[in-house]
PQR file with spaces between the fields and no chain letter, atoms N, CA, C, O and H, PARSE charges and radii, in Angstrom:
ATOM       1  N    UNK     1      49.606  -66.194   40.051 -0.4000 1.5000
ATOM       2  CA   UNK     1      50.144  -67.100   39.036 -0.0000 2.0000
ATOM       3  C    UNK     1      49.221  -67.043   37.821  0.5500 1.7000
ATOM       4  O    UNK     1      48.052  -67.430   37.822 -0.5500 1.4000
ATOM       5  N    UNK     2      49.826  -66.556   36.862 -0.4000 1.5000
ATOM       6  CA   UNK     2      49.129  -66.951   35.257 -0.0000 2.0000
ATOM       7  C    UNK     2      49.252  -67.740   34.961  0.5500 1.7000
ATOM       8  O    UNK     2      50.454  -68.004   34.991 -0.5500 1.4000
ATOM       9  H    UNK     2      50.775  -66.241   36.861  0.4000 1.0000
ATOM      10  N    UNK     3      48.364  -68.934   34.393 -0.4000 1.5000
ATOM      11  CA   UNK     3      48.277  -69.858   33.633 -0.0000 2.0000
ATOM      12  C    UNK     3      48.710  -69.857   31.583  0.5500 1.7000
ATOM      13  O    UNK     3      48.373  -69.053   30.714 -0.5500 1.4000
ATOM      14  H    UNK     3      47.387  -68.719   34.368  0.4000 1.0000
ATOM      15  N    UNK     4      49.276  -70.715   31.527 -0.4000 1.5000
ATOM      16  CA   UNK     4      48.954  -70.288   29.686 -0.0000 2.0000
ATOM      17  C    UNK     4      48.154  -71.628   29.046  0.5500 1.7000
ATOM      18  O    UNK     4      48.027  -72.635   29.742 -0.5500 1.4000
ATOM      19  H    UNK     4      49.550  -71.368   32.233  0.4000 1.0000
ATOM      20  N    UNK     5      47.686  -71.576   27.837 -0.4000 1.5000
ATOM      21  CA   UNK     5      47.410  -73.313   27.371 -0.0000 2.0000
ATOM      22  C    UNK     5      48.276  -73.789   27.291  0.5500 1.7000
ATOM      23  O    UNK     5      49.195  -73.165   26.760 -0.5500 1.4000
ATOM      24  H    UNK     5      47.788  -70.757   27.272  0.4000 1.0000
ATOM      25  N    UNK     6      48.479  -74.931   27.681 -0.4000 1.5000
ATOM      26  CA   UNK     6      49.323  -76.203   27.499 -0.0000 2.0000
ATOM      27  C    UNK     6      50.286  -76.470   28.440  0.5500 1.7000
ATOM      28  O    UNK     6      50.957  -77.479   28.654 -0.5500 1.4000
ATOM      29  H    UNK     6      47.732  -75.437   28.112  0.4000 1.0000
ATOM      30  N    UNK     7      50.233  -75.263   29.027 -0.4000 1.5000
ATOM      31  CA   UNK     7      51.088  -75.110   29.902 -0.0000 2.0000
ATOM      32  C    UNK     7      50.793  -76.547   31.367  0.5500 1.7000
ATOM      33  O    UNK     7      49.703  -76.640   31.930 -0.5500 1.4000
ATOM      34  H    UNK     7      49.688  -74.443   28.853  0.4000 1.0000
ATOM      35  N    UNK     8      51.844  -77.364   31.666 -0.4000 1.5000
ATOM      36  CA   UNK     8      51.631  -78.571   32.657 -0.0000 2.0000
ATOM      37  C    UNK     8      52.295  -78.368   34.178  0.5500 1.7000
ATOM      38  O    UNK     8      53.481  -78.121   34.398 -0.5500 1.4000
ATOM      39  H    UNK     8      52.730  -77.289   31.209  0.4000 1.0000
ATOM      40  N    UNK     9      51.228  -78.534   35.182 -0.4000 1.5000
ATOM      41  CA   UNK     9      51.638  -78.600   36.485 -0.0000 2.0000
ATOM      42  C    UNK     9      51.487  -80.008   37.399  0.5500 1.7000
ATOM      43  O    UNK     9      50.585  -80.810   37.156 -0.5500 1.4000
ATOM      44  H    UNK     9      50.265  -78.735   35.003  0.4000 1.0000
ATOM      45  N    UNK    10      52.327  -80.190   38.324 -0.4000 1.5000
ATOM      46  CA   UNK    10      52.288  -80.979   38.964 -0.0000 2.0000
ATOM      47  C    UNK    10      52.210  -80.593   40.575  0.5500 1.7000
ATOM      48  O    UNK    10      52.445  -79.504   41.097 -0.5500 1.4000
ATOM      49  H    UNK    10      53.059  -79.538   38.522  0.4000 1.0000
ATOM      50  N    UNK    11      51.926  -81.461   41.005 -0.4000 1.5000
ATOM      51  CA   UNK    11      51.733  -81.639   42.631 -0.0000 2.0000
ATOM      52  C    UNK    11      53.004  -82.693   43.028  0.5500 1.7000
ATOM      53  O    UNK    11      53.404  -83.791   42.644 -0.5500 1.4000
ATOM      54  H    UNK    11      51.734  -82.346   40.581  0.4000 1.0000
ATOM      55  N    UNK    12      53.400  -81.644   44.069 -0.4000 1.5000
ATOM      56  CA   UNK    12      55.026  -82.284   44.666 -0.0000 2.0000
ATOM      57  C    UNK    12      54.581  -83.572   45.682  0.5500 1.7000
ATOM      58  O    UNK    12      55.293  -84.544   45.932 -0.5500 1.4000
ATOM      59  H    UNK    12      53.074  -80.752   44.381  0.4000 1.0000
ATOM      60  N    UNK    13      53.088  -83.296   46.248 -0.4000 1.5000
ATOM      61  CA   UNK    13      52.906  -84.620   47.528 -0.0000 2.0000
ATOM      62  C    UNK    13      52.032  -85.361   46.923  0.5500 1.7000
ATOM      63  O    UNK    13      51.415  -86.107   47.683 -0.5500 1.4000
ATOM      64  H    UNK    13      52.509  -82.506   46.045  0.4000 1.0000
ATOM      65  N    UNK    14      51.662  -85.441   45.439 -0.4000 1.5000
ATOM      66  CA   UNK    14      50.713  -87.061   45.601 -0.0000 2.0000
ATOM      67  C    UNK    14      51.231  -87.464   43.888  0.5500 1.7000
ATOM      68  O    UNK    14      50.996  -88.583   43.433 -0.5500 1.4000
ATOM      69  H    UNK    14      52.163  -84.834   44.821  0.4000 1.0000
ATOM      70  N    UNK    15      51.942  -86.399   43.067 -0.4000 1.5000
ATOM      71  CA   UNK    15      51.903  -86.424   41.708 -0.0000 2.0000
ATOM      72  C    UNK    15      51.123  -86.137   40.758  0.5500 1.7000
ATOM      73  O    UNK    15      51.347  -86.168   39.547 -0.5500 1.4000
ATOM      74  H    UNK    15      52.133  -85.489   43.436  0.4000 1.0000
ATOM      75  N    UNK    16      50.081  -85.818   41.384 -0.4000 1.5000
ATOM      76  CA   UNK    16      48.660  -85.869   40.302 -0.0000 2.0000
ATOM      77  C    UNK    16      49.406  -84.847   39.354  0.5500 1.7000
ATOM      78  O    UNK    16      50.415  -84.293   39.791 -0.5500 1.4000
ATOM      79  H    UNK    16      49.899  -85.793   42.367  0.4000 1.0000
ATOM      80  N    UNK    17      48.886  -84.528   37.871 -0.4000 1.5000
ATOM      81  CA   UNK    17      49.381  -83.966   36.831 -0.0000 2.0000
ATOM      82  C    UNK    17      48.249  -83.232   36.377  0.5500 1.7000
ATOM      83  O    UNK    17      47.149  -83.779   36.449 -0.5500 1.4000
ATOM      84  H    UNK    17      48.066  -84.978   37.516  0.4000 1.0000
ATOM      85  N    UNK    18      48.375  -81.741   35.785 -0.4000 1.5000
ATOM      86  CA   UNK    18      47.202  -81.104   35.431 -0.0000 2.0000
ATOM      87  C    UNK    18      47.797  -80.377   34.119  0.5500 1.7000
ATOM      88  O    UNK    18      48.964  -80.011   34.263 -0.5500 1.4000
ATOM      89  H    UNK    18      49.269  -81.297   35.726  0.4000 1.0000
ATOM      90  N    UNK    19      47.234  -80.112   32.916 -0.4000 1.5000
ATOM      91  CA   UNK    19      47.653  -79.542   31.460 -0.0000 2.0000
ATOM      92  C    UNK    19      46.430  -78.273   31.510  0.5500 1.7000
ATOM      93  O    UNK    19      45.220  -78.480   31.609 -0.5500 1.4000
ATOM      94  H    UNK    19      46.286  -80.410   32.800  0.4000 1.0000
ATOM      95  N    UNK    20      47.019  -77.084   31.424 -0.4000 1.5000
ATOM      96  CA   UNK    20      46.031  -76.392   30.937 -0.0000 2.0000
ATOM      97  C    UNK    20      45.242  -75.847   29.807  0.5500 1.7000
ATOM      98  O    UNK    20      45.745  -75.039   29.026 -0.5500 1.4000
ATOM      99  H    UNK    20      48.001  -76.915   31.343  0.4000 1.0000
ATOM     100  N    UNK    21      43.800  -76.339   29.676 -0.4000 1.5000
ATOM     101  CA   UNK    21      43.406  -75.943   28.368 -0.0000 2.0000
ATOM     102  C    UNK    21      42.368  -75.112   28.450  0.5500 1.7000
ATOM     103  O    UNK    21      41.425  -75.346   27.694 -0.5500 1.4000
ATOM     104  H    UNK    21      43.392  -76.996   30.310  0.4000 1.0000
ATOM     105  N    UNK    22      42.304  -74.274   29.117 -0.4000 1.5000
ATOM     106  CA   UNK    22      41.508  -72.953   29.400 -0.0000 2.0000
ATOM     107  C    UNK    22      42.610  -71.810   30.097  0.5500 1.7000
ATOM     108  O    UNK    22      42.869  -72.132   31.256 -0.5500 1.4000
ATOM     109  H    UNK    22      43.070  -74.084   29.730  0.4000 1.0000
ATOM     110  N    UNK    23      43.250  -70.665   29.690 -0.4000 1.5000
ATOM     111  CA   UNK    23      44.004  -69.804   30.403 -0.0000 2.0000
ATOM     112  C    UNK    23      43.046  -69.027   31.267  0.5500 1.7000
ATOM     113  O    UNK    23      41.938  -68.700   30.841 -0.5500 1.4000
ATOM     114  H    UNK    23      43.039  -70.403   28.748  0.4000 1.0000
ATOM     115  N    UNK    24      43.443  -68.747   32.413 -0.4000 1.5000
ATOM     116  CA   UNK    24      43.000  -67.438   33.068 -0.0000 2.0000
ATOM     117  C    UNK    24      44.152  -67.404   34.162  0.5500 1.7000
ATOM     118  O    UNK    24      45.325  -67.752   34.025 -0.5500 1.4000
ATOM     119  H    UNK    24      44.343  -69.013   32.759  0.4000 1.0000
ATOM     120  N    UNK    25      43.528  -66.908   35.253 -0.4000 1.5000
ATOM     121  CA   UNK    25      44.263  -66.525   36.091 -0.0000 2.0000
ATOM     122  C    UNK    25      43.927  -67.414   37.847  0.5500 1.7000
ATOM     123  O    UNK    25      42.977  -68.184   37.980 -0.5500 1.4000
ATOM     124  H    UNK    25      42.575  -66.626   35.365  0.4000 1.0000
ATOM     125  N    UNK    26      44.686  -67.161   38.744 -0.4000 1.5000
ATOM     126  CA   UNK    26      44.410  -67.676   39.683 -0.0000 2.0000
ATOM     127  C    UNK    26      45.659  -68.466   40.217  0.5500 1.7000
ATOM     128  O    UNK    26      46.824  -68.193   39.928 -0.5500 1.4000
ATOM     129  H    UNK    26      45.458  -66.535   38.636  0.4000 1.0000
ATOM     130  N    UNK    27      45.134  -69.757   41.257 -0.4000 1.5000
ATOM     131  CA   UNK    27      46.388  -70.370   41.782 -0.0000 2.0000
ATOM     132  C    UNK    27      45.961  -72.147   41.444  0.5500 1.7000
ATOM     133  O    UNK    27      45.025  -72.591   42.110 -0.5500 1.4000
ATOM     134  H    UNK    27      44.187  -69.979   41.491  0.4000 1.0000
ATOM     135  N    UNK    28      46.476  -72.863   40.687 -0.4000 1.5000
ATOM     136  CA   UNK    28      46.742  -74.391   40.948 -0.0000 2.0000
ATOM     137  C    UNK    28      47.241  -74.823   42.254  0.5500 1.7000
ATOM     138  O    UNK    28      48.414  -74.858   42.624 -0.5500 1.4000
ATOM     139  H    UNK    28      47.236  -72.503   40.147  0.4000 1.0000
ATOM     140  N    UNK    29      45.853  -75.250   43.101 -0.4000 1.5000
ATOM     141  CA   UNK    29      46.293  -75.770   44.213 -0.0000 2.0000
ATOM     142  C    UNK    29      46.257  -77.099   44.589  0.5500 1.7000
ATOM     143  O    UNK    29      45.085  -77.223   44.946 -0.5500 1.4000
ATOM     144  H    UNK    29      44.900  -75.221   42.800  0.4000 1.0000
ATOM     145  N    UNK    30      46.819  -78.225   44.744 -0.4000 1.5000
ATOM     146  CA   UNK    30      46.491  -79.796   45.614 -0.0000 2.0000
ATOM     147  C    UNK    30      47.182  -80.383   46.737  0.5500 1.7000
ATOM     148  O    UNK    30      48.396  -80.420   46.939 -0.5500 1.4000
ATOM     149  H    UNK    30      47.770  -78.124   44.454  0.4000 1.0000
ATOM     150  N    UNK    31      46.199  -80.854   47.466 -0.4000 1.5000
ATOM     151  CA   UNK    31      46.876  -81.516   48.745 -0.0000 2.0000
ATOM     152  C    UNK    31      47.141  -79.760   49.746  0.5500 1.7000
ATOM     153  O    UNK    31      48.004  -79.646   50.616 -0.5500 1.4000
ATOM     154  H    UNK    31      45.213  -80.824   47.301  0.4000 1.0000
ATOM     155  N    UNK    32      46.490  -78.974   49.461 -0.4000 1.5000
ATOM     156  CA   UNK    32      46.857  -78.085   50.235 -0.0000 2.0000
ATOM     157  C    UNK    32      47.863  -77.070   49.633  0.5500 1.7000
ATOM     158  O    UNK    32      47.951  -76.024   50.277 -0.5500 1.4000
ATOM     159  H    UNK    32      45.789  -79.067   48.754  0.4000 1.0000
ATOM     160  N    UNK    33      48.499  -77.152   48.728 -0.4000 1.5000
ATOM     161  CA   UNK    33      49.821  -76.710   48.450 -0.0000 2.0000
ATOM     162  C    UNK    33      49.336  -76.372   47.025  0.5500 1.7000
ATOM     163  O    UNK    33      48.478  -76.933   46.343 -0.5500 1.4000
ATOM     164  H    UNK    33      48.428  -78.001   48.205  0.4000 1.0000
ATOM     165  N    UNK    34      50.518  -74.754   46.619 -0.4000 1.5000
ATOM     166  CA   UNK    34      50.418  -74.890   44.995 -0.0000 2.0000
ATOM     167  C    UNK    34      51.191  -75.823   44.041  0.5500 1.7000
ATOM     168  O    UNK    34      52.261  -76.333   44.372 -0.5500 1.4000
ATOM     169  H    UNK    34      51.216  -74.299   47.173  0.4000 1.0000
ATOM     170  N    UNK    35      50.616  -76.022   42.866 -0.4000 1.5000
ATOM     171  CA   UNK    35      51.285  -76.935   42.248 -0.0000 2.0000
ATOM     172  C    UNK    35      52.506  -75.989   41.303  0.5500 1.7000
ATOM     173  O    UNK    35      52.640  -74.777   41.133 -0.5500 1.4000
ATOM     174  H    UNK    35      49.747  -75.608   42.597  0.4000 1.0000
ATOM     175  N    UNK    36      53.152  -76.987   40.893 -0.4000 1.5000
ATOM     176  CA   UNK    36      54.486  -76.428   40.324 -0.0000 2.0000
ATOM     177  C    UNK    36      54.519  -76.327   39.016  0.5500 1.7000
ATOM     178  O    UNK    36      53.855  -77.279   38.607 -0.5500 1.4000
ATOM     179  H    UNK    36      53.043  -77.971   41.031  0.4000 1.0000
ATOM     180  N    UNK    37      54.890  -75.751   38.171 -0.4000 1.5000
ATOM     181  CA   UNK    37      55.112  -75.441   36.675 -0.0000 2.0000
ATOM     182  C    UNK    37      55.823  -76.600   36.061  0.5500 1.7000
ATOM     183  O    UNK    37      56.497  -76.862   37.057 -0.5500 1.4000
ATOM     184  H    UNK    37      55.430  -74.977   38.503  0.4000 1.0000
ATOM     185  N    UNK    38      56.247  -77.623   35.064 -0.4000 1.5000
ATOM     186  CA   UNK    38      56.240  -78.388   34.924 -0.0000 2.0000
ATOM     187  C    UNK    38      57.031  -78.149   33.477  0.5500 1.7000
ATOM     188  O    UNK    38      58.119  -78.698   33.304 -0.5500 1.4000
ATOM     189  H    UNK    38      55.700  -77.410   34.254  0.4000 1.0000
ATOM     190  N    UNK    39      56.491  -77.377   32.533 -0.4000 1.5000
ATOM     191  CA   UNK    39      56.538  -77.310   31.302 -0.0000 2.0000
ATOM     192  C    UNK    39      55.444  -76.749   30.522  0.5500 1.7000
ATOM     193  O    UNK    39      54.548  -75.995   30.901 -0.5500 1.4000
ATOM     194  H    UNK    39      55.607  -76.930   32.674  0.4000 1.0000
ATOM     195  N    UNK    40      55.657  -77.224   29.412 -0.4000 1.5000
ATOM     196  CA   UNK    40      54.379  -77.188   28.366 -0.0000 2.0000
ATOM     197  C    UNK    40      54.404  -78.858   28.047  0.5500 1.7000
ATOM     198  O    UNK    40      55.240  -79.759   28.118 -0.5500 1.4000
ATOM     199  H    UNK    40      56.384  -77.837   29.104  0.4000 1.0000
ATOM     200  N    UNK    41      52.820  -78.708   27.609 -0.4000 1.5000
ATOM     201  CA   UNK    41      52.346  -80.065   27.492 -0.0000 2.0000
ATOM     202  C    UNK    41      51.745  -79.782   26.023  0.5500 1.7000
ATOM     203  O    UNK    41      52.118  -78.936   25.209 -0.5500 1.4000
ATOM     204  H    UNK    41      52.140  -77.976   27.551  0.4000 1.0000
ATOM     205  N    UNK    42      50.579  -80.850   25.902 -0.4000 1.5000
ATOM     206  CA   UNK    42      50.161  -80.931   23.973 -0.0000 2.0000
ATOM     207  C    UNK    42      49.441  -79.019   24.152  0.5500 1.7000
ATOM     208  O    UNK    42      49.293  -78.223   25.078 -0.5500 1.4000
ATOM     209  H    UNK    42      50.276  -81.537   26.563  0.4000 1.0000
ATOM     210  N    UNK    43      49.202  -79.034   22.768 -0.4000 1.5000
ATOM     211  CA   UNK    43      48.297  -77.894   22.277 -0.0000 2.0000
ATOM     212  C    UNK    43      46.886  -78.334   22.409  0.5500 1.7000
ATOM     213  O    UNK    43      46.283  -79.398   22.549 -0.5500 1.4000
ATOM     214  H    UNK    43      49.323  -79.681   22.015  0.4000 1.0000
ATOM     215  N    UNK    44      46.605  -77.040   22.304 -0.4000 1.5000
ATOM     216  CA   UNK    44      44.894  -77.520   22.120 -0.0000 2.0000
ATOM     217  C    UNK    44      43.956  -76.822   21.183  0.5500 1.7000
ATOM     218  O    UNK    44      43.842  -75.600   21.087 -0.5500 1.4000
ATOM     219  H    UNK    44      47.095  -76.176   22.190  0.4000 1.0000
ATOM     220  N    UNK    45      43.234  -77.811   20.436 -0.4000 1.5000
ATOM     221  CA   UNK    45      43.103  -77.374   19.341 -0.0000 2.0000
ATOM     222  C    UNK    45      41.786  -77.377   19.726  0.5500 1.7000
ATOM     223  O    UNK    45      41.352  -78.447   20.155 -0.5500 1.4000
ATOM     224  H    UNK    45      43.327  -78.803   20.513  0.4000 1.0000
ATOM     225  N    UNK    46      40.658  -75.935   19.650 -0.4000 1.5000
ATOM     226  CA   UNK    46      39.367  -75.595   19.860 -0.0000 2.0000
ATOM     227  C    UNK    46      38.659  -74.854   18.979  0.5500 1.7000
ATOM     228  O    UNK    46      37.484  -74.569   19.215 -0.5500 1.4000
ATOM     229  H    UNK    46      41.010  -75.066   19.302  0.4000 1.0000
């Protein structure tokens, strides 16, 4: 799974919410499980 900025995931078993503002690569995982793609969220301005 690629990440992009701004890009927003969620967790299906507790809700927690995560926005990404660093891209790389890898897997969003919580509660055991990957988290789900969500959308895009704000920009980030660095």
């Amino acid at each position: 799974m690629a990440t992009n900025q701004g890009q927003m995931y969620k967790c299906a078993i507790c809700g927690n919410e995560v926005v990404v503002t660093s891209a790389g690569g890898g897997e969003l995982v919580c509660c055991g499980q990957p988290m789900a793609a969500t959308g895009e969220g704000y920009t980030c301005s660095k």
